[in-house]
C-alpha positions as a printed Julia matrix, in Angstrom:
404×3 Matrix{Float64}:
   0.0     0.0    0.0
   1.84    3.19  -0.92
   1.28    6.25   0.53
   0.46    8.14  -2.36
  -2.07    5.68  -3.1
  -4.13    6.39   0.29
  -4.02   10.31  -0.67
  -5.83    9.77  -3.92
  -8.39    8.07  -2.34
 -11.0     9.14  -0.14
 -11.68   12.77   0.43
  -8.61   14.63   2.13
 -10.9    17.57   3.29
 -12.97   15.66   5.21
 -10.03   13.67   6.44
  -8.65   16.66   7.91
 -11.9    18.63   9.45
 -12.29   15.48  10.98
  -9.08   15.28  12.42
  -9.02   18.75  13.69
 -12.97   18.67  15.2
 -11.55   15.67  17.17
  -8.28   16.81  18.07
  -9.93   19.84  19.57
 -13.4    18.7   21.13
 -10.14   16.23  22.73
  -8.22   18.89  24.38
 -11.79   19.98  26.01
 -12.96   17.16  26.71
  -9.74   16.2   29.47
  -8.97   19.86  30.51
 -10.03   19.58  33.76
  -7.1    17.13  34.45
  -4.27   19.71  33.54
  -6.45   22.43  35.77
  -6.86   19.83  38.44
  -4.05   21.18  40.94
  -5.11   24.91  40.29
  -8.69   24.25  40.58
  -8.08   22.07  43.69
  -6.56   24.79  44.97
  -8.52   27.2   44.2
 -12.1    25.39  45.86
 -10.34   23.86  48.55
 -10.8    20.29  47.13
  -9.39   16.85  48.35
  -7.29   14.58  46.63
 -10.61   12.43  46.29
 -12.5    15.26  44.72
  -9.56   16.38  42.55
  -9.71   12.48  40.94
 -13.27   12.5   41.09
 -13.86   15.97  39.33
 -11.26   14.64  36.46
 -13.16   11.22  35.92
 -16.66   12.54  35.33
 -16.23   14.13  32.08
 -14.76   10.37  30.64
 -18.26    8.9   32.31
 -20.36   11.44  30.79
 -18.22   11.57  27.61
 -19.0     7.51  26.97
 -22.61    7.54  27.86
 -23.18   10.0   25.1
 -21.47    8.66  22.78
 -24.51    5.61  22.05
 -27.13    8.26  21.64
 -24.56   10.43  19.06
 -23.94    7.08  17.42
 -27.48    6.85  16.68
 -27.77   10.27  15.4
 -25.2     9.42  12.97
 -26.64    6.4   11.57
 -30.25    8.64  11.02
 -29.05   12.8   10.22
 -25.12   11.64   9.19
 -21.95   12.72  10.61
 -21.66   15.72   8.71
 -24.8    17.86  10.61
 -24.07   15.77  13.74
 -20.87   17.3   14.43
 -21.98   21.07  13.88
 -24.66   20.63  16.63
 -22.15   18.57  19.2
 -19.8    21.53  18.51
 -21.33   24.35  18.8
 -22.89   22.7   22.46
 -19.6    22.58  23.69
 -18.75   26.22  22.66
 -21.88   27.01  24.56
 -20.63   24.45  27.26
 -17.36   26.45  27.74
 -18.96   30.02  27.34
 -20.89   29.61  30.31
 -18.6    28.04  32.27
 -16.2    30.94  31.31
 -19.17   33.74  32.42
 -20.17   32.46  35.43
 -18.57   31.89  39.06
 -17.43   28.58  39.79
 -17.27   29.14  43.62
 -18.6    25.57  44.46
 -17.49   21.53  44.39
 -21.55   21.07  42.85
 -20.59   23.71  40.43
 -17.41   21.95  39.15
 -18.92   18.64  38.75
 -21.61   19.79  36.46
 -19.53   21.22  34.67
 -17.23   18.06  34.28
 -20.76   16.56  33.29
 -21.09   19.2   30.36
 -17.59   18.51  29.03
 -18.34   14.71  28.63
 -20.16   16.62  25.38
 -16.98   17.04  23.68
 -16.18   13.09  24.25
 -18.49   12.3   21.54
 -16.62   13.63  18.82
 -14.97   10.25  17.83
 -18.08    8.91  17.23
 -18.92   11.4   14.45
 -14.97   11.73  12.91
 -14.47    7.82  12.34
 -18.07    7.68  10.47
 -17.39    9.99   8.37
 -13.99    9.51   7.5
 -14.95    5.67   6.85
 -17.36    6.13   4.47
 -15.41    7.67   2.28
 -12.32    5.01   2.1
 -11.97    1.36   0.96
 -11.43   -1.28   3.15
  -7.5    -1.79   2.31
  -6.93    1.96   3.65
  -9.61    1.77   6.87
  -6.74    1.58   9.53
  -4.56    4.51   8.4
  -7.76    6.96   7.39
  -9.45    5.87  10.72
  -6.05    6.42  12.61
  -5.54    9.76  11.46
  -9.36   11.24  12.1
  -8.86    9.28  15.18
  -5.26   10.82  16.38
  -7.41   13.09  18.01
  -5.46   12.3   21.73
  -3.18   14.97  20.28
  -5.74   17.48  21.65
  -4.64   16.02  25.09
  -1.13   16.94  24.47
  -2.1    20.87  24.21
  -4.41   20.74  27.58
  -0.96   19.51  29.45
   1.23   21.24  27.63
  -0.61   24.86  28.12
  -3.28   24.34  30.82
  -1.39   24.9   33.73
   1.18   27.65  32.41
  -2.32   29.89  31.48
  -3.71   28.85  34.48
  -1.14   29.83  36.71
  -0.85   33.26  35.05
  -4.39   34.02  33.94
  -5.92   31.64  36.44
  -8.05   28.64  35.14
 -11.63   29.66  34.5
 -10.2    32.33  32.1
  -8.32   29.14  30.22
 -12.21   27.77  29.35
 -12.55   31.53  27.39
  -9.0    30.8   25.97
 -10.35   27.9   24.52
 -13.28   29.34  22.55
 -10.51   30.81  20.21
  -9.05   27.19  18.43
 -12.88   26.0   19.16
 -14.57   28.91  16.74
 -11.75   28.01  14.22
 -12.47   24.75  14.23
 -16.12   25.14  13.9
 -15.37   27.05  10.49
 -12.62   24.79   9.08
 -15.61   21.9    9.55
 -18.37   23.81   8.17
 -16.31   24.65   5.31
 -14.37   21.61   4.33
 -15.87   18.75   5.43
 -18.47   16.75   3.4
 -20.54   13.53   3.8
 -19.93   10.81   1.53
 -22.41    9.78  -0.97
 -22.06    6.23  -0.04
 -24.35    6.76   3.21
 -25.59    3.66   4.26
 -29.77    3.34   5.11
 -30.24    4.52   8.93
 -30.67    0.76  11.05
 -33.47    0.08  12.68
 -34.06    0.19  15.8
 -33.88   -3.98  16.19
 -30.45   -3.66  14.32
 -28.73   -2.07  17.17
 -29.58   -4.44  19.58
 -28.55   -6.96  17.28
 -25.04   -5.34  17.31
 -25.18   -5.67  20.99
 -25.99   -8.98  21.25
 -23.11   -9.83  18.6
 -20.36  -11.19  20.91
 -17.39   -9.4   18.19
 -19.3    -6.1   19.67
 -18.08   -6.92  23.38
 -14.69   -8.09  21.88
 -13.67   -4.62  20.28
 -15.66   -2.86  23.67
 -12.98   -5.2   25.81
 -10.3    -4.0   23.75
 -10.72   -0.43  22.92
 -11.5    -0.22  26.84
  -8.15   -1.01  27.56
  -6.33    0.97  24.25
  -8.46    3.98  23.95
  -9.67    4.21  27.8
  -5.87    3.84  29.21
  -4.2     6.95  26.53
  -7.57    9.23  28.34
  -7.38    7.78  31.58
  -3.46    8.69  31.5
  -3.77   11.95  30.02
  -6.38   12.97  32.89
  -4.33   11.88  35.55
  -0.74   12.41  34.73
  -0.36   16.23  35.62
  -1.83   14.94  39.46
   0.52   11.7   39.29
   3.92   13.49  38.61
   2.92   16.44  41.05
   1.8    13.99  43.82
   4.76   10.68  42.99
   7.62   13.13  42.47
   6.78   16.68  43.51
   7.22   18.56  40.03
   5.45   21.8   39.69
   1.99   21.79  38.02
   3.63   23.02  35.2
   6.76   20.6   35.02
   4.05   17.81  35.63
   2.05   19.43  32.45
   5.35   18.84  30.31
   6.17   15.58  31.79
   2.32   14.69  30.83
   2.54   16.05  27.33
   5.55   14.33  26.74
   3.93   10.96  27.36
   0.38   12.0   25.81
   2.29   13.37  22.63
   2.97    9.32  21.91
  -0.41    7.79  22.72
  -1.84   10.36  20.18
   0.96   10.54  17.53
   1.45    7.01  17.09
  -2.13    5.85  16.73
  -1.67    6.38  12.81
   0.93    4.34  12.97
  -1.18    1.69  14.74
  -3.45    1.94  11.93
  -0.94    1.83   9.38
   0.38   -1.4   11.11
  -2.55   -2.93  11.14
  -3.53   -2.36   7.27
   0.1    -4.21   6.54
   0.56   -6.76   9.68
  -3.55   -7.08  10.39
  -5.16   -5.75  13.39
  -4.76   -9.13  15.19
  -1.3    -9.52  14.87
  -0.64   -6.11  15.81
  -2.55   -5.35  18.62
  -0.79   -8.64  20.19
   2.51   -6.79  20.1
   1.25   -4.12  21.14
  -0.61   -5.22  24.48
   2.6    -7.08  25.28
   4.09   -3.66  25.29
   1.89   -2.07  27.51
   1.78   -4.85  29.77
   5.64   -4.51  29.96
   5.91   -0.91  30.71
   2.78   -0.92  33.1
   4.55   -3.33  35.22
   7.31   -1.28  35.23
   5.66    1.81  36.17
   4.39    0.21  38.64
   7.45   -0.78  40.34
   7.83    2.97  41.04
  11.39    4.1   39.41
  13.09    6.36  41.57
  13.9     8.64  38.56
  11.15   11.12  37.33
  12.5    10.83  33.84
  12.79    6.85  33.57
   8.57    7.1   34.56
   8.81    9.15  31.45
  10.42    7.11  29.62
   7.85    4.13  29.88
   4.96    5.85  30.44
   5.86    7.27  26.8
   6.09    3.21  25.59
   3.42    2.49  27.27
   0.9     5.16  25.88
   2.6     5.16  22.41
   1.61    1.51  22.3
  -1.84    2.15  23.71
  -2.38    4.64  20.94
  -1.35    2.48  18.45
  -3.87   -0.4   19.58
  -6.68    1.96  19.59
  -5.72    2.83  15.82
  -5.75   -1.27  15.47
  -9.05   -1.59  16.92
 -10.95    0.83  14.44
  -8.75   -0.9   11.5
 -10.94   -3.86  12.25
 -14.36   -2.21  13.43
 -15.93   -0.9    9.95
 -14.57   -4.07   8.26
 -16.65   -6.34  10.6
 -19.67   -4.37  10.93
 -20.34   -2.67   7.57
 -23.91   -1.42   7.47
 -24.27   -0.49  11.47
 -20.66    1.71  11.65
 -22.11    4.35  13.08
 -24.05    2.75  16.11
 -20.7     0.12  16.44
 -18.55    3.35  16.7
 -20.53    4.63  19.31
 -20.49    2.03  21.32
 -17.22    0.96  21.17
 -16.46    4.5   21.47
 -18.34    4.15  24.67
 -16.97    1.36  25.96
 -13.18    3.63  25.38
 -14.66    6.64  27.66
 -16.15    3.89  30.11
 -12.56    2.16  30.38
 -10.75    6.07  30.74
 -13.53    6.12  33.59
 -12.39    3.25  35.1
  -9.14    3.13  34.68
  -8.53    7.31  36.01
 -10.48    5.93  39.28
  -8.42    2.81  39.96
  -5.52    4.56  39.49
  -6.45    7.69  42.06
  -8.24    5.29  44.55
  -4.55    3.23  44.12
  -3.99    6.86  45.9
  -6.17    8.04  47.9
  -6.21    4.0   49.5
  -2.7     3.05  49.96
  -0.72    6.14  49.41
   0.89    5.21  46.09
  -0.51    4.28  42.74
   1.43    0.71  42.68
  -1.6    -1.25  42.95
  -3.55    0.93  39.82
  -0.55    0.19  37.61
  -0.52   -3.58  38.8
  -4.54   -3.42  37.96
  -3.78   -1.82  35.02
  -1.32   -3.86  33.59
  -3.25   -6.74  34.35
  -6.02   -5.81  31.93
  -3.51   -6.08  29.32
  -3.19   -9.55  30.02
  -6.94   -9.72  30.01
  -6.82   -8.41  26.04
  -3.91  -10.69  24.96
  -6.25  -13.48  25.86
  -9.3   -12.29  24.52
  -7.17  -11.39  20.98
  -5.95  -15.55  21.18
  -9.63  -16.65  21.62
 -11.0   -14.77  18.56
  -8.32  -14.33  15.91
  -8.87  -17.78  13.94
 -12.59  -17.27  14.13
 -12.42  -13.6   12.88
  -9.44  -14.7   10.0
 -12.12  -17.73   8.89
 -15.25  -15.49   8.25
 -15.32  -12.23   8.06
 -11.88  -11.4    8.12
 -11.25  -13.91   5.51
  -9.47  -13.35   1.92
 -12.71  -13.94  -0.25
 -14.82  -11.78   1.81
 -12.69   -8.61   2.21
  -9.16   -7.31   0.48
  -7.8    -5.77   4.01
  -5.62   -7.89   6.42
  -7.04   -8.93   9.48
């Protein structure tokens, strides 16, 4: 598959609105986390609240995500993401005009944010539609690179927030939102080939499919561990090793910057290697580094170092997972999406609070890492249950050109 190839196909507009409505909606969506330590400060909350406040808008994020699935499949992706944008400017507007004086006040906000969660399952719709089969892992992994948002909350969250304070950063953030809004409106396009809207019975006939839990399992762990690590980074390298909120911010970046980069590359992978194959090296990875991590290096920089590995390799399974999603599940892509999308905000749920209860429990985050890293193992033994039956039917050679 040449590179060159994959540009003349598809429709590179849409490939990029998509990309950027993501990559922003992103950076909202797990701002909180960067703001945590000022915001803490700022309403007197405890370590509990702090992990609490960062986890809601990954709950709320992956509960909306089935009912934006759905409006997909019926009004298409295109009109779908103007109206889930243009709530979360609305979201962040009033958040930046009013007081936020209160614990209440900050959660419901949180709640609001899960809004910009959504976005993936409007991006990978639309960007699928408009690209064969042999290039659905690198398309999908670029509309879906979208973590990269989560690299700008670190890396400038706390640095505004500590000289503008942090309910003036939600105003900041109107600015690349508005743009964004624009660049979408303008450039991006449904694809003729829109499928007919499901009915109602068809989605619960995806649910009942068992290859639906399989990719929820998965995507859990890939897409839910990059959010659930972005969220809680800036607090883990404050709280483990006492950098600065603004250090930590870097530090987080740093480590976000791979889990986002790199899921193109995951999707790349899995067009050449398949999504099976790939995602096995990849989970060994994680598992590896996790462990590691969870030793507790006494070097700040050698955390780096694998928590980098670690996320890059996440990112690059979550790219693998969505290689593999719109070849197995044709006609009902947009209510799959969704709720495997779901299932990724559920696992960054999960996975922020059983890494800050590892905290606020025992006084270290061992345990959350150990927990974490066992999940991996979870994955690599789901991946060696299913990959004959998915490489026999309809994964196989006659029914589809892409490797699975």
């Amino acid at each position: 598959m040449a590179l060159t190839d994959f540009l003349r196909s598809g429709h590179k507009p849409t490939l990029f609105s998509a990309f950027l409505y993501s990559d922003m909606s992103f950076m909202v969506w797990v701002l909180l986390g960067p703001l945590a330590i000022h915001i803490g400060r700022d309403l007197g909350l405890s370590a509990e609240q702090q992990y609490t406040m960062v986890a809601i808008p990954l709950l709320a994020g992956a509960l909306l995500r089935i009912p934006v699935g759905i409006l997909v499949d019926h009004f298409g992706p295109m009109r779908t993401g103007l109206l889930s944008q243009l709530l979360v400017i609305l979201i962040l507007f009033l958040a930046f005009q009013g007081e936020l004086t209160s614990v209440g006040g900050i959660y419901l906000l949180a709640a609001a944010l899960g809004v910009a969660g959504t976005s993936m399952a409007v991006a990978l719709p639309l960007t699928s539609r408009w690209y064969p089969d042999e290039y659905q892992g690198l398309a999908l992994g670029v509309a879906g690179a979208a973590s990269s948002g989560t690299v700008l909350a670190a890396l400038f969250a706390p640095g505004l927030a500590e000289a503008y304070g942090w309910q003036r950063v939600m105003g900041l953030a109107l600015i690349p939102l508005g743009l964004t809004f624009l660049v979408y409106l303008l450039l991006a396009k449904d694809s003729p080939r829109q499928p007919e809207p499901p009915q109602l019975g068809r989605y619960f006939k995806v649910m009942a499919d068992p290859d639906t839990w399989w990719f929820m399992l998965l995507y859990a762990m890939a897409f839910g561990g990059v959010i659930a690590l972005a969220s809680i980074l800036v607090l883990y390298f404050h709280q483990q090793y006492q950098l600065t909120p603004v250090t930590a911010g870097y530090f987080t970046a740093a480590c976000v910057l791979a889990g986002s980069a790199l899921r193109p590359v995951g999707g790349w992978l899995a067009d050449h290697w398949g999504g099976i194959r790939s995602m096995q090296v990849l989970f060994t990875l994680v598992l590896i580094s996790l462990v590691l991590v969870g030793l507790t290096p006494a070097s700040s920089l050698i955390t780096m170092g694998l928590l980098v590995l670690g996320m890059g390799a996440l990112g690059m399974a979550s790219g693998a997972v969505f290689q593999l999603v719109p070849l197995r599940f044709r006609r009902e892509v947009g209510a799959t999406t969704g709720m495997v999308g779901a299932a990724g905000g559920l696992g960054g749920f999960f996975l922020a609070q059983i890494l800050g209860q590892s905290k606020v429990l025992s006084g270290d985050f061992q345990a959350g890492f150990f927990v974490f890293a066992g999940l991996a193992v979870l994955c690599l033994l789901g991946i060696r249950r299913v990959k004959s039956r998915w490489r026999t039917t309809w994964g196989a050679g006659e029914v589809t050109s892409a490797r699975v």
